[in-house]
C-alpha positions in Angstrom: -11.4 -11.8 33.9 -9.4 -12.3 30.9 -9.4 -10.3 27.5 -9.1 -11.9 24.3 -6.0 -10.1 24.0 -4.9 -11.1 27.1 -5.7 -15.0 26.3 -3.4 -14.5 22.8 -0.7 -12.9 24.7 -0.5 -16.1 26.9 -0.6 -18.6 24.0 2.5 -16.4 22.2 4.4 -16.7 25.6 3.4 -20.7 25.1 4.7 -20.7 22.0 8.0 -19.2 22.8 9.0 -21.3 25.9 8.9 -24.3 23.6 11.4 -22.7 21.2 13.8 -20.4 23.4 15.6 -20.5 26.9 14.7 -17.8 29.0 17.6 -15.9 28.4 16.5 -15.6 24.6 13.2 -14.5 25.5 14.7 -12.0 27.9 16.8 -11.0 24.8 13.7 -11.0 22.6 11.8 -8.8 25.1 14.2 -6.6 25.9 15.8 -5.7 22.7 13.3 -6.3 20.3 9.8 -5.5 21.7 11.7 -2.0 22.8 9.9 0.0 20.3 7.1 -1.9 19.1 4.5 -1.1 22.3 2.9 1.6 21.1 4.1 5.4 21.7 2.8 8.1 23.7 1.3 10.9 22.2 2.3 14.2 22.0 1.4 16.9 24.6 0.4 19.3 21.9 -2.1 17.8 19.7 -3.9 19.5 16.6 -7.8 18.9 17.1 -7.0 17.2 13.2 -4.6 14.5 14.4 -6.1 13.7 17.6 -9.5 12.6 15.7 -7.1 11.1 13.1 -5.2 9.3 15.9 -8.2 8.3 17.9 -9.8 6.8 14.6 -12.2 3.4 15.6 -11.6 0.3 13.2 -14.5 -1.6 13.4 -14.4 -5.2 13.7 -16.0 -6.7 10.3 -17.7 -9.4 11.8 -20.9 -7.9 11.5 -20.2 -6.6 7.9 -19.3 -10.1 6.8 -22.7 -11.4 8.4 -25.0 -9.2 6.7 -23.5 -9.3 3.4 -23.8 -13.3 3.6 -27.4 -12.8 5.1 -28.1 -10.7 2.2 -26.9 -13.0 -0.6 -28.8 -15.4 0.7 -31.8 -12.8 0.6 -31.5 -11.6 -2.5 -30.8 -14.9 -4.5 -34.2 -15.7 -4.3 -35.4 -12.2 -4.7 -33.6 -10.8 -7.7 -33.4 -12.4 -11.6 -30.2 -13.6 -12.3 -28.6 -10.4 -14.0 -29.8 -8.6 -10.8 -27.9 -11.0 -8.7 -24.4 -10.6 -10.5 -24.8 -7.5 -10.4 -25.4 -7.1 -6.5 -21.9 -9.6 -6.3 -20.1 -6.7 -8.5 -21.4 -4.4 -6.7 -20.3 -6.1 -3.2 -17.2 -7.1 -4.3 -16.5 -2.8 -4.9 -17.6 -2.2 -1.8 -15.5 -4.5 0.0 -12.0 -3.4 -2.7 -12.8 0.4 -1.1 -13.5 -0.6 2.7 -10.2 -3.0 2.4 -12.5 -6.3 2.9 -9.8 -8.2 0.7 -10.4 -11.5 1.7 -14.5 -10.6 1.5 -14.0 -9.3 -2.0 -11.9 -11.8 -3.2 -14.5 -14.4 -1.7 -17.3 -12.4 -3.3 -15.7 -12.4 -6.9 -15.1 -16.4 -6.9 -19.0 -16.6 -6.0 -19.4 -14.7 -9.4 -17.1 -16.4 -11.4 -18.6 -19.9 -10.3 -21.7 -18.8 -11.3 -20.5 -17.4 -15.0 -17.9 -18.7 -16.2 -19.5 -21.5 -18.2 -21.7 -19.0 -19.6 -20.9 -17.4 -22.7 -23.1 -14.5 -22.4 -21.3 -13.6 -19.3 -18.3 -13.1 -20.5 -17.7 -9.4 -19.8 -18.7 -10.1 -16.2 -16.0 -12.7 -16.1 -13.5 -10.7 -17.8 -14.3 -7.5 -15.0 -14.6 -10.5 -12.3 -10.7 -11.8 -12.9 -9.4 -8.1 -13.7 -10.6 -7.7 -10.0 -9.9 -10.9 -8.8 -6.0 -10.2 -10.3 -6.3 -6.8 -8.3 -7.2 -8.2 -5.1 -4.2 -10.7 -5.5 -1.7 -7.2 -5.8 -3.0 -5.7 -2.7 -2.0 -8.8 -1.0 1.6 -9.0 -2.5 0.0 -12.9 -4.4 2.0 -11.6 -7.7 1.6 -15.2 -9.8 -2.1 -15.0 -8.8 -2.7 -11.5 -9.6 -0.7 -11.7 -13.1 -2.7 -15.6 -13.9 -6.0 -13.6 -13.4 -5.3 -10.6 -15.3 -4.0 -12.3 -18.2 -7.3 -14.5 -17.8 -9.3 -11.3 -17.9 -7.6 -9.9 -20.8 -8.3 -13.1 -22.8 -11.7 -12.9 -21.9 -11.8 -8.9 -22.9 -9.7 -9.8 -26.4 -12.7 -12.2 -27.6 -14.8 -9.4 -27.5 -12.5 -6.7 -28.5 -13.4 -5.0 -25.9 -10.3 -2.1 -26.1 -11.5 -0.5 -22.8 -10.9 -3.7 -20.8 -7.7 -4.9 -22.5 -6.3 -0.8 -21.6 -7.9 -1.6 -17.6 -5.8 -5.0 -18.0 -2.2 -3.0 -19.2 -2.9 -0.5 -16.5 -3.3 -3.1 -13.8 -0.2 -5.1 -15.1 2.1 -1.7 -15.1 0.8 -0.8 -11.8 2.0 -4.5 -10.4 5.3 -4.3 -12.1 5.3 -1.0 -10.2 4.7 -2.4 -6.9 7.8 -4.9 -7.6 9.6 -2.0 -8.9 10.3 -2.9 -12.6 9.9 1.1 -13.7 11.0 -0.1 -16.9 7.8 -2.8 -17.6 5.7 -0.6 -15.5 6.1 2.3 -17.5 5.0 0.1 -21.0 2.4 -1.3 -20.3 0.8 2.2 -19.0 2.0 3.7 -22.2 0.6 0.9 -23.7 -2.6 1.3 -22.0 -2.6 4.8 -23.0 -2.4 4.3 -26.7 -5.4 1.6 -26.7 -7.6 4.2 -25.4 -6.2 7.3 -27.6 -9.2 8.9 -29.0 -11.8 8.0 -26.2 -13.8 9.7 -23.8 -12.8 7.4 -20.9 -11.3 10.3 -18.5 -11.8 8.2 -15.4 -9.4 5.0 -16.8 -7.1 8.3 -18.0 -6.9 9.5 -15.2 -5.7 6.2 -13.2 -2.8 5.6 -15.6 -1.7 8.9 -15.8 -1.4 9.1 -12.0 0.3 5.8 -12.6 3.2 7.7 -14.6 2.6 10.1 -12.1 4.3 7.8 -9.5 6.8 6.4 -12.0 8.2 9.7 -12.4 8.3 10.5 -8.9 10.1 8.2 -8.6 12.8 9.0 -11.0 12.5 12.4 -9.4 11.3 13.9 -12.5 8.9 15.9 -9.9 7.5 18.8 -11.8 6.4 16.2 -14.4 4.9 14.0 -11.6 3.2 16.8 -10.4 1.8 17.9 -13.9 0.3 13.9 -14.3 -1.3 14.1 -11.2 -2.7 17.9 -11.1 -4.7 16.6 -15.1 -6.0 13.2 -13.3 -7.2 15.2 -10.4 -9.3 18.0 -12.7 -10.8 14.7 -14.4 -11.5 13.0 -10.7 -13.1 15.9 -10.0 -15.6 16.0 -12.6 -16.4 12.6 -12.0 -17.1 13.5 -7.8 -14.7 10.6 -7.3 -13.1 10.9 -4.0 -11.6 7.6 -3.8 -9.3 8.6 -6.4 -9.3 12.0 -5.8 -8.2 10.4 -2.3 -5.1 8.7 -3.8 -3.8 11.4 -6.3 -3.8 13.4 -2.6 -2.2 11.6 -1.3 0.8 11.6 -4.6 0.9 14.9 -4.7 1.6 14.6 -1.0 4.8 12.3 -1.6 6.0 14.2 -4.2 6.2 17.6 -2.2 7.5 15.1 0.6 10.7 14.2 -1.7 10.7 17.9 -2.4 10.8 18.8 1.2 7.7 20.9 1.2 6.5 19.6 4.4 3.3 21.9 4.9 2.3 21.7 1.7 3.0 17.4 1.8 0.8 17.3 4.8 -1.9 19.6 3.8 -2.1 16.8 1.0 -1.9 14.0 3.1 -4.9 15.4 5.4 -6.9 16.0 2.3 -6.1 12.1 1.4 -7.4 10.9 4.7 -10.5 13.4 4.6 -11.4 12.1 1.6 -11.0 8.5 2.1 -13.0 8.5 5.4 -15.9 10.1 3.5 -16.0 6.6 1.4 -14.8 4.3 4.0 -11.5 3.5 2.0 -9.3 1.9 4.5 -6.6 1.2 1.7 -6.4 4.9 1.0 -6.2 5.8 4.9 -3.3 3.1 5.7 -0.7 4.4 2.6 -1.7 8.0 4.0 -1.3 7.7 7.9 1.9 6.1 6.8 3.6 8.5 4.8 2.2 11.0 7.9 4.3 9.0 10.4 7.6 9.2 8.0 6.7 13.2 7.7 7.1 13.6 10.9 10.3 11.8 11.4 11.7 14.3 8.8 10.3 17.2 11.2 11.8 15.2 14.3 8.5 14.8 16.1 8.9 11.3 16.6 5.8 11.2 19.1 3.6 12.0 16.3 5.6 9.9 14.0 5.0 6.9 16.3 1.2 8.1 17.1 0.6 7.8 13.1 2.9 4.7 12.4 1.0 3.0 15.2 -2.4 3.5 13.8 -1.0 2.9 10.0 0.0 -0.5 11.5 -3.6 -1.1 12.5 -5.4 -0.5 9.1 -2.5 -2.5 7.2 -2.9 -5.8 9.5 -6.6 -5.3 8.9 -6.5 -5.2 5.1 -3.7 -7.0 5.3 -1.8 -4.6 2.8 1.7 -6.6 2.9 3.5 -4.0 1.7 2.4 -1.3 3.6 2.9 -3.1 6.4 6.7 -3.7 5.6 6.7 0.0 4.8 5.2 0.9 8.7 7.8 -1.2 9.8 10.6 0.7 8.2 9.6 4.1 9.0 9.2 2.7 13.1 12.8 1.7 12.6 13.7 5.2 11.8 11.7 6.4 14.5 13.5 4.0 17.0 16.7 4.8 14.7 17.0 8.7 15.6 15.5 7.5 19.2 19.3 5.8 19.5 17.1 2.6 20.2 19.5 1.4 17.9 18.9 -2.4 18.4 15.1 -2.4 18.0 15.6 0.4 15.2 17.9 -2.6 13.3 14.6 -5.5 13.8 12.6 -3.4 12.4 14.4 -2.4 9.9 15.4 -5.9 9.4 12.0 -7.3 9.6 10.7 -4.9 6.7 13.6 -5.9 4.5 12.9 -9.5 5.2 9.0 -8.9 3.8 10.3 -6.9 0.9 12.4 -9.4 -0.4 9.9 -12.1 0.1 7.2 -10.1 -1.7 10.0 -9.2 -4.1 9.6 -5.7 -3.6 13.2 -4.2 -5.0 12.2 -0.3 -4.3 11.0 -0.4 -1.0 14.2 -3.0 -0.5 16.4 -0.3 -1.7 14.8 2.5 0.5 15.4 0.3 3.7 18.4 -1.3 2.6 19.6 2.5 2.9 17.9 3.3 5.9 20.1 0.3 7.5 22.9 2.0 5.5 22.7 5.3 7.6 21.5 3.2 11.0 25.2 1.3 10.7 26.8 4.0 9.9 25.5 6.0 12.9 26.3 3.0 15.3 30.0 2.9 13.6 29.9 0.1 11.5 31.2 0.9 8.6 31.4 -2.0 6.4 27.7 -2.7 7.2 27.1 0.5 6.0 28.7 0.6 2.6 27.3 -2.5 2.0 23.4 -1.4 2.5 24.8 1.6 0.2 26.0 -0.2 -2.0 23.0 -2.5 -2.4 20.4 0.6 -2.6 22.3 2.5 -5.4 22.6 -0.5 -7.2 19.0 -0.8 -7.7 18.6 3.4 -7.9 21.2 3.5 -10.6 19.0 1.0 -12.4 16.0 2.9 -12.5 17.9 6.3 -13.2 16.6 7.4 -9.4 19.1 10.9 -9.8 18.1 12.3 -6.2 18.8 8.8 -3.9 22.2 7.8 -6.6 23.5 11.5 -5.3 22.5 11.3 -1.7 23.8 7.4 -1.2 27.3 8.5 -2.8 27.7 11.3 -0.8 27.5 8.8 2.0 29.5 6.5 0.7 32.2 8.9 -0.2 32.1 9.6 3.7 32.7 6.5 5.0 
């Protein structure tokens, strides 16, 4: 009896007969799917990482069919302000469980049934901030920048300072993403200044983790470190493990670039505790990921591959485009040090490929030099220097001190 699985595996095989001889999908299978079936776990298993490892992603089938069953229950149950506020409330739930498409479906609901309403204006203005948010996770930058600018529109008629400071933090944090420090950094500071003077400790706490990773960046790391340690006191106040999730999981990359490998993962497994308390897939995928890439740097590439297999699974279920050209880096380093040195370059290939698509210029820098030191391994030198080259380009540009040192003492060896 055939699996689902098995039936999609047998359409893919379809699908490649009609394009390649079967010399090229002996090359394919061969080269390239060398690496990419998942790896075996290590012998020697902490009790922490095997329940991390072994984690179940449910299917949301059934999620998706309650939550339409209960719309349809509670619009004739609920007055009308109930009712929007049910669809906010939804749509949250699906932004922390990584229902993207669910929450993005959820907020369009809301907006078609209030944005011809004046008095609803707020609720559109919070509907496209989320909206624009939703867009980001899913690397849609036009889309995520036309409904944030929408939403700050809305928030400026109502000189509402709160939301137009949530709209600069949400900008920053996309130019960020695409790795314009420069923009990034003012509109947080921007943010920042709107809200001088208020009590608003859990939006002051987001932006200044957002400088947080700016800095860390930049490898200004005891100043990273100082962002994130006040955002986390104010997080804690507030009982708010989602973000008390994510600063984790930055303070975790920070003592990463720092090489403080027992303190990064004592982070990192603080991250994933929290997030599986609130079900925040998002959280878990960024943290499982930078857990694989730790353990590359410790050369236990079993657990590397355990974690960057599971990462993989989370990210194709949120659908978290740049985490998943981020997982498919860190398996070419895995494959890399593994001397699987043609399956180490698709990876590393394919993640680059995504990057520059999404127009991600840090994360193509950090794989540009990862293909930099796989070339140069392999003896290629003028493949080499030119990944080098690429990534200190960029590095120089955003004043990155430790990767410009580190790339030209590479350089200087070749």
């Amino acid at each position: 009896m055939f699996t689902l699985e098995q039936e999609k595996k047998l359409l893919l095989k379809d699908i490649l007969k009609n394009f390649f001889n079967n010399r090229e999908i002996s090359e394919f299978t061969k080269k390239y799917l060398q690496g990419s079936v998942k790896g075996t776990k290590s012998k020697q298993v902490s009790k922490k990482n095997k329940q991390q490892i072994d984690l179940n992603l449910q299917d949301n089938s059934r999620l998706r069919l309650e939550i339409d069953l209960l719309i349809t229950f509670a619009e004739n149950k609920l007055s009308e302000n109930k009712f929007l506020e049910l669809l906010l409330s939804l749509g949250q739930f699906a932004v922390t469980t990584g229902e993207f498409t669910l929450s993005i479906d959820l907020y369009g609901k809301l907006l078609n049934k209030t944005k011809t309403k004046n008095e609803y204006l707020n609720i559109n203005a919070h509907a496209y901030l989320s909206l624009g948010e939703m867009y980001s996770r899913q690397a849609h930058w036009a889309l995520s920048f036309n409904n944030i600018n929408k939403s700050k529109s809305l928030f400026e008629k109502q000189n509402d300072i709160t939301g137009i400071a949530k709209c600069e933090n949400m900008l920053g944090t996309i130019y960020g993403e695409i790795g314009n420090l420069k923009k990034a950094t003012q509109h947080f500071e921007k943010g920042l200044s709107l809200i001088d003077g208020k009590k608003d400790i859990a939006l002051i706490g987001k932006i200044e983790v957002n400088l947080g990773i700016v800095n860390n960046i930049q490898g200004n790391y005891d100043l990273a470190l100082s962002y994130y340690q006040r955002a986390l006191l104010n997080f804690q106040k507030l009982s708010d493990l989602k973000n008390i999730a994510l600063i984790n999981h930055n303070i975790g990359m920070t003592y990463l670039k720092l090489n403080k490998f027992t303190m990064a993962l004592s982070n990192f497994d603080q991250s994933i505790s929290n997030s599986l308390q609130v079900s925040s897939l998002p959280s878990l995928g960024i943290s499982y990921t930078s857990k694989a890439y730790l353990y590359t740097q410790q050369k236990d590439f079993s657990m590397a591959e355990a974690f960057a297999d599971k990462a993989m699974d989370i990210c194709f279920k949120t659908n978290d485009k740049l985490s998943i050209a981020e997982v498919y880096k860190v398996k070419g380093i895995i494959q890399r040090n593994k001397s699987n040195f043609e399956s180490a370059e698709n990876f590393l290939l394919t993640s680059l490929r995504i990057n520059k698509e999404l127009e991600n210029q840090l994360n193509y820098a950090e794989t540009c030099f990862e293909l930099g030191l796989l070339y140069e391994n392999t003896g290629n030198n003028y493949s080499s220097k030119s990944y080098f080259e690429k990534a200190i380009k960029y590095f120089k540009s955003i004043s990155a001190g430790p990767e410009i040192k580190i790339i030209s003492e590479h350089l200087n060896n070749l």
